[in-house]
C-alpha positions in Angstrom: 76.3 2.4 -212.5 74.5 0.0 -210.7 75.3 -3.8 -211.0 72.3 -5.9 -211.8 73.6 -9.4 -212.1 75.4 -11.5 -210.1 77.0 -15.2 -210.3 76.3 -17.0 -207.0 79.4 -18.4 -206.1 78.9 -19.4 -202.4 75.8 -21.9 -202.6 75.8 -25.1 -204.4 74.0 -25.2 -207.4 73.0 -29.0 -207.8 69.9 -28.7 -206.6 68.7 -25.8 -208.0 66.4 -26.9 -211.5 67.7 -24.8 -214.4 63.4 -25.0 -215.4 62.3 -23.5 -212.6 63.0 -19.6 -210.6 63.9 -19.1 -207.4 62.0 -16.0 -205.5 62.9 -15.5 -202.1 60.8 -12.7 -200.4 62.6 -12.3 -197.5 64.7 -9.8 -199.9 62.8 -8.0 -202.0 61.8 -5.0 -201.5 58.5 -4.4 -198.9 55.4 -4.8 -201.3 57.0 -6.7 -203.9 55.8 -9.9 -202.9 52.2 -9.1 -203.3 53.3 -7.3 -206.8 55.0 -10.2 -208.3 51.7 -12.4 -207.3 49.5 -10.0 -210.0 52.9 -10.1 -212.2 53.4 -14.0 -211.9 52.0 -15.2 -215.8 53.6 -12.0 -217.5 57.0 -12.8 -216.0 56.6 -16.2 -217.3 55.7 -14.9 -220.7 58.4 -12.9 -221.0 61.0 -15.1 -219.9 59.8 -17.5 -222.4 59.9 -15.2 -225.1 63.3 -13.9 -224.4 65.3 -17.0 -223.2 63.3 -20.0 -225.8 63.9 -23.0 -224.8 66.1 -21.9 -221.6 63.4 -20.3 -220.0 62.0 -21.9 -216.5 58.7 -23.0 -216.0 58.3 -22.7 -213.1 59.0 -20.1 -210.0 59.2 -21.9 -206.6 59.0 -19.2 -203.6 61.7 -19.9 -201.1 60.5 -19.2 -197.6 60.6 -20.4 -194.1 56.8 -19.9 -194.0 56.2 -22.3 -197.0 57.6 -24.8 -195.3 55.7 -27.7 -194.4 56.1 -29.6 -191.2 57.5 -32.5 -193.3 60.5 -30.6 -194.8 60.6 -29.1 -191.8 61.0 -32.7 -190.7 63.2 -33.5 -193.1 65.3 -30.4 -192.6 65.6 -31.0 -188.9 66.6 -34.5 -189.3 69.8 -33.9 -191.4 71.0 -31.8 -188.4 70.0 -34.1 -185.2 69.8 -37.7 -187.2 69.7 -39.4 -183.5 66.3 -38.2 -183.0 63.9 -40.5 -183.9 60.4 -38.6 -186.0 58.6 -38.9 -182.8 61.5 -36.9 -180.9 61.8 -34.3 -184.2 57.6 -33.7 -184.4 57.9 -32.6 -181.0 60.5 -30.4 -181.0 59.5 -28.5 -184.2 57.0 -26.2 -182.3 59.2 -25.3 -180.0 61.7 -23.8 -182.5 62.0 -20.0 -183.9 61.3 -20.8 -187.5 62.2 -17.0 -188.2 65.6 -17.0 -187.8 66.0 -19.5 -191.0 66.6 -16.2 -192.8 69.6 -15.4 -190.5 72.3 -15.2 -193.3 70.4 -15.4 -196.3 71.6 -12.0 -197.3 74.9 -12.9 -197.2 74.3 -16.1 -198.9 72.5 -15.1 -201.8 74.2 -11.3 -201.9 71.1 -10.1 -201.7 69.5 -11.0 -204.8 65.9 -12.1 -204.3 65.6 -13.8 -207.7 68.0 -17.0 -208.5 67.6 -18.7 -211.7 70.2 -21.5 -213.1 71.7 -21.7 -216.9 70.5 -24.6 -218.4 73.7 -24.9 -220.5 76.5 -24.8 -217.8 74.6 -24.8 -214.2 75.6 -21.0 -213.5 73.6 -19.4 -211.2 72.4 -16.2 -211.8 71.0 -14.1 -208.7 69.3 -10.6 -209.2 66.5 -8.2 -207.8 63.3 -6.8 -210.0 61.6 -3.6 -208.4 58.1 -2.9 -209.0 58.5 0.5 -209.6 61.1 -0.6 -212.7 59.6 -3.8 -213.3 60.0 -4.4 -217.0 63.6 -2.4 -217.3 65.1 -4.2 -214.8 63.8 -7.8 -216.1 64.8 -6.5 -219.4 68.5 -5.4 -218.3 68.7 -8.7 -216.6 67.6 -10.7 -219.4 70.3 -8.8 -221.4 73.2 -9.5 -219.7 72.1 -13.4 -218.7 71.6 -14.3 -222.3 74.8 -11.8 -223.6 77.1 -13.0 -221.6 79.8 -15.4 -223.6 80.4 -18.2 -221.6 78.2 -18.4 -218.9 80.4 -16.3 -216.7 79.3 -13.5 -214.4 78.7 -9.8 -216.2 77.6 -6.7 -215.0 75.5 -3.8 -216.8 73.5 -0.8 -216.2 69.8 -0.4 -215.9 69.5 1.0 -219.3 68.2 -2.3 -221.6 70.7 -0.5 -224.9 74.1 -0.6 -222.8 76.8 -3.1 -222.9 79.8 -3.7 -220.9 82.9 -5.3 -222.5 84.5 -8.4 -221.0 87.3 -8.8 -222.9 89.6 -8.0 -219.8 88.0 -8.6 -216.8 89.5 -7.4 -213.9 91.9 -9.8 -211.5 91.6 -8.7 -208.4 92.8 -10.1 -204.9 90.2 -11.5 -203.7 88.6 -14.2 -206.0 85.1 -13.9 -205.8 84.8 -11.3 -207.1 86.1 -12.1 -210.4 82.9 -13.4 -211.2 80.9 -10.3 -210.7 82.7 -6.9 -211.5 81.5 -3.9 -211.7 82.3 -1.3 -214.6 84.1 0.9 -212.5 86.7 -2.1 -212.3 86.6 -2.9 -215.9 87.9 0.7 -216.3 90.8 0.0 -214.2 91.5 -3.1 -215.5 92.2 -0.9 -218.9 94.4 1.5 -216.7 96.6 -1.5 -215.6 98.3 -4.1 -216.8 97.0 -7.7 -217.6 99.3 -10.5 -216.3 100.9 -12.9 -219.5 99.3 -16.0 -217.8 96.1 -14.1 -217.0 93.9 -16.1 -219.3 95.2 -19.5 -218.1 95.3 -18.5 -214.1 91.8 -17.1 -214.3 90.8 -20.6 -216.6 92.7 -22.5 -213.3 90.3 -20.1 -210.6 87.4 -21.1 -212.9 88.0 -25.0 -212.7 88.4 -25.2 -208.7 85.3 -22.9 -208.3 83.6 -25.0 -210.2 84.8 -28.3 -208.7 84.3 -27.1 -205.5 80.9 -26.6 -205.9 80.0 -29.6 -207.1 81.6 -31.4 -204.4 79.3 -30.0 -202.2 76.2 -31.3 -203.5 74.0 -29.4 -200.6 70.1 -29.5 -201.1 69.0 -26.0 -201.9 67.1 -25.5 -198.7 69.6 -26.4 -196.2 72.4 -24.9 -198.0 70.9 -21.4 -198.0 69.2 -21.4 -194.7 72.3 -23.1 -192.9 73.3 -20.3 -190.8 69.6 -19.7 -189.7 69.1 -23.3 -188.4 72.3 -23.6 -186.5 70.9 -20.5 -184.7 67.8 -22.0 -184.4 69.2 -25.2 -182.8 72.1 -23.3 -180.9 70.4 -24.5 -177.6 69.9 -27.9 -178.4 71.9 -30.6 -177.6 73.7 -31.8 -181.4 73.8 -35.2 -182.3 76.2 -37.8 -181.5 78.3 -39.8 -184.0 76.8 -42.8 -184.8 78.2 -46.7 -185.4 78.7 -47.2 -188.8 78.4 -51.3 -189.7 78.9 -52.8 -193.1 77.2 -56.0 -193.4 78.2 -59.1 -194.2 75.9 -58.3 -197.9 78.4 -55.1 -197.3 75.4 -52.5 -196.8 76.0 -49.5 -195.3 74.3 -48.3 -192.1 74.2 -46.2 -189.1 72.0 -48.1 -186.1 72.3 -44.7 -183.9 70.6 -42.7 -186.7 66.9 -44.6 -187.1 69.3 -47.3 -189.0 69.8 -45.4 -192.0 71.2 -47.1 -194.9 74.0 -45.3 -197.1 73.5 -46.1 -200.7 76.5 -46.5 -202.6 77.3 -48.5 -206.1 79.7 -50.9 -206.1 82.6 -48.9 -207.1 81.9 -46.6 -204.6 81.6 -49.0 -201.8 85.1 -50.9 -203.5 87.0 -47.2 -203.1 84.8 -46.7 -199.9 86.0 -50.0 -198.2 89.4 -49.4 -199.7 89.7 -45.9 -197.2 88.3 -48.2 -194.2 90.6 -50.6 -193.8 93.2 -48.0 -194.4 92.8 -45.4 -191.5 96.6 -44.6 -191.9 95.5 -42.5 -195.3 96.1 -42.7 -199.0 97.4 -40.0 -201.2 95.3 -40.5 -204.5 98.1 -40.1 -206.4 99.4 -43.4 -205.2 96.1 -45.1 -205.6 97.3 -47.6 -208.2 99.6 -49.1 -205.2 96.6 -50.4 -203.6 95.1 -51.7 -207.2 95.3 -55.6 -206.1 92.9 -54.7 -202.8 90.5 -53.1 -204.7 90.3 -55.9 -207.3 89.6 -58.1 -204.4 87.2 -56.2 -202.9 85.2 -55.1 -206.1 85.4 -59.0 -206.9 83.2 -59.3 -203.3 80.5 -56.6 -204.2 80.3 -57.1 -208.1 77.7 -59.6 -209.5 80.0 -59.0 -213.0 81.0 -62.2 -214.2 83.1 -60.6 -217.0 86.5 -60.1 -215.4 87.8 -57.8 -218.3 85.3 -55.3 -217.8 85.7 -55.5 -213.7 89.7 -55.2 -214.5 88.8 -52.3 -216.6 86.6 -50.5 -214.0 89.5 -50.7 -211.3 92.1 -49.4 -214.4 90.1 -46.5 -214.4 89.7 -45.7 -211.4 93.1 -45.9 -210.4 94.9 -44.6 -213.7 96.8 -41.2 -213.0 95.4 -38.5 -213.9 91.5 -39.6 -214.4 88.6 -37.8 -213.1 86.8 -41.0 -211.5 88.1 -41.2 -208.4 87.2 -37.8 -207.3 83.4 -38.8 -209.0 83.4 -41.3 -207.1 85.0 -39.1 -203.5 82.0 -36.7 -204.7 79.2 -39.5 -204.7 80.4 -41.0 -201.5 80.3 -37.6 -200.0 77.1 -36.8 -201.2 75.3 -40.3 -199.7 76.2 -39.6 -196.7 75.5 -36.1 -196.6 71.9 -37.1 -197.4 71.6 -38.7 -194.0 73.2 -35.9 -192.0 74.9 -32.5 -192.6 78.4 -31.5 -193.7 79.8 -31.5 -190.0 79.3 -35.0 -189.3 79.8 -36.3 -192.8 82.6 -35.1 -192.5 83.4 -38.0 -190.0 82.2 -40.8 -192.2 83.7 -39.5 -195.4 87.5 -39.8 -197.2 88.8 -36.3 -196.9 92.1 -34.8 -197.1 94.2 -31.5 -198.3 95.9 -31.9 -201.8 99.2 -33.7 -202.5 98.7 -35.1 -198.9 96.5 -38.6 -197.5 92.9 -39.2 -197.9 91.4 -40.7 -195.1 88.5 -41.7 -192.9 89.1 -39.7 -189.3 85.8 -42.0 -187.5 86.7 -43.4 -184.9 87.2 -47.1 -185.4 85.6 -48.2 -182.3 82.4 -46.6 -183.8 83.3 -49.3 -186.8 81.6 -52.7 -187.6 83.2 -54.4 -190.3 82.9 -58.2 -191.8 85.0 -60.7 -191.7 86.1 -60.8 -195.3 87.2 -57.2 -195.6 88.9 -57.5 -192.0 91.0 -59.8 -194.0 92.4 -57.2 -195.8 93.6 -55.0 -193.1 
């Protein structure tokens, strides 16, 4: 029994549009490419007829061959962010644009299709074969709109067959609790089911999900990652560059074209809080530091309403509330637009859980104004 669905777990799924399919030809099947071309409008039909309102409207082909020189640009620029365009336009035909699928198997698990649920952000990856065009699409549409909870399913190739997941089976190794086959749904019956099954798997669930979103990766670099550091391997990688916060407390980085790093002002207040704080902070102690932030928040807000700024900083600090890891995801994510994960990860609060949050840069590399020097 072959499995015919798949929940992507690796990749991030924020940029993916849950109105648009995701084709990537590099893994189909040879011919299939020029098959899907003559298929295009009936695909669409029948995904609109099956999934309603769900259905995308689109299907974006993924390839390193679509590529235009300006995401190619774009994409290069995230990985050397010294360069300057002029520096980046010359280098790009110089590079091995092939080996962008280096890894994309692996990525994607081989599915050639990826489309996202409009209702909880799941992806779904899967293949379609021309020779079993309409079954497969059919068995695929089956278990995507059958499955309870947006979680992953598999099922056979025959459109009438259903699988049970009423006990799905724990194995070791997480990921693939998401995507089981039947064969382990039968051994799952065989064995037995933990007490605290339902709440540990609920507990997996939750930091799967959180740990996607705090990646926040655009589509294109995340899956062809592996490809480009190949690609670049013989390049020299970029340097860190000074990061100064001005005395209007913007964010930038002179060594990489002078990029500012947009941020809101509660971002910038918990941003500023981890700069003049290189020691660490454990979030769980973040209310200790409540009378900095207030100051500092008082500095970047134009509120004039004290309550509501009061309020903002309650929030933000109160134990047990989701904003200050909103805001950790934001910051992450402003940064990482200027550059990729390895060097955001020098500009950005990070730290294991139960331990201290902090910013490793090296403060030399650090401009900061007078007024939040102060606060040191």
């Amino acid at each position: 029994m072959e499995k015919v669905v798949t929940v992507l777990t690796n990749i991030s799924e924020d940029k993916f549009a849950s109105d648009t399919l995701y084709f990537f030809p590099s893994l189909c099947e040879r011919g299939f490419s020029e098959f899907l071309a003559e298929q295009k409008d009936e695909l669409m039909r029948i995904l609109r007829d099956r999934m309603s309102e769900s259905a995308p409207t689109d299907l974006k082909i993924v390839s390193p061959d679509l590529l235009s020189d300006e995401q190619k640009q774009q994409l290069v620029s995230l990985y050397l962010p010294d360069r300057t365009e002029k520096e980046i336009a010359s280098l790009l035909p110089t590079l091995d644009w092939s080996l962008l699928n280096v890894g994309l198997e692996d990525r994607l698990q081989r599915c050639s299709f990826v489309i996202k649920s409009s209702s909880k952000g799941t992806l779904w990856g899967f293949n379609l074969s021309a020779s079993h065009f309409y079954e497969d699409l059919d068995s695929v549409l089956d278990a995507i709109i059958d499955c309870p909870n947006d979680l992953g399913a598999c099922y056979d190739r025959s459109p009438k067959s259903r699988l049970s997941k009423s006990k799905p089976f724990f194995g070791e190794a997480f990921a693939s609790v998401f995507s089981y086959t039947s064969r382990d749904i039968e051994r799952c019956s065989e064995r037995s089911v933990p007490e605290d099954y339902n709440e540990r798997f609920e507990h997996l669930c939750n930091e799967m999900v959180e740990l996607q979103r705090a990646r926040g990766i655009d589509v294109t670099l995340d899956v062809f990652q592996k490809g480009i550091l190949e690609m670049l391997k013989n390049i020299q990688p970029a340097i860190l560059s000074r990061l100064v916060v001005t005395d209007e407390f913007q964010l930038f980085l002179p060594d990489y074209q002078n990029k500012e790093v947009k941020l809101g002002a509660l971002e910038k207040t918990l941003y500023f809080l981890f700069l003049i704080r290189p020691e660490g902070i454990c979030l769980v102690d973040l209310d200790r530091y409540e009378k900095d932030l207030r100051k500092i928040y008082a500095m970047l807000s134009n509120r004039e309403n004290t309550d509501k700024m009061n309020e903002s900083i309650r929030g933000l600090v109160e134990p047990g509330s989701t904003t200050c890891q909103q805001k950790l995801t934001r910051i992450r994510k402003a940064f990482k637009d200027c550059m990729i994960d390895d060097l955001a990860l020098e500009y950005t609060p990070n730290g294991k859980r139960g331990e201290a949050y902090s910013i490793r840069l090296d403060r030399k590399l650090l401009t900061l104004p007078q007024s939040l020097m102060a606060l040191r």
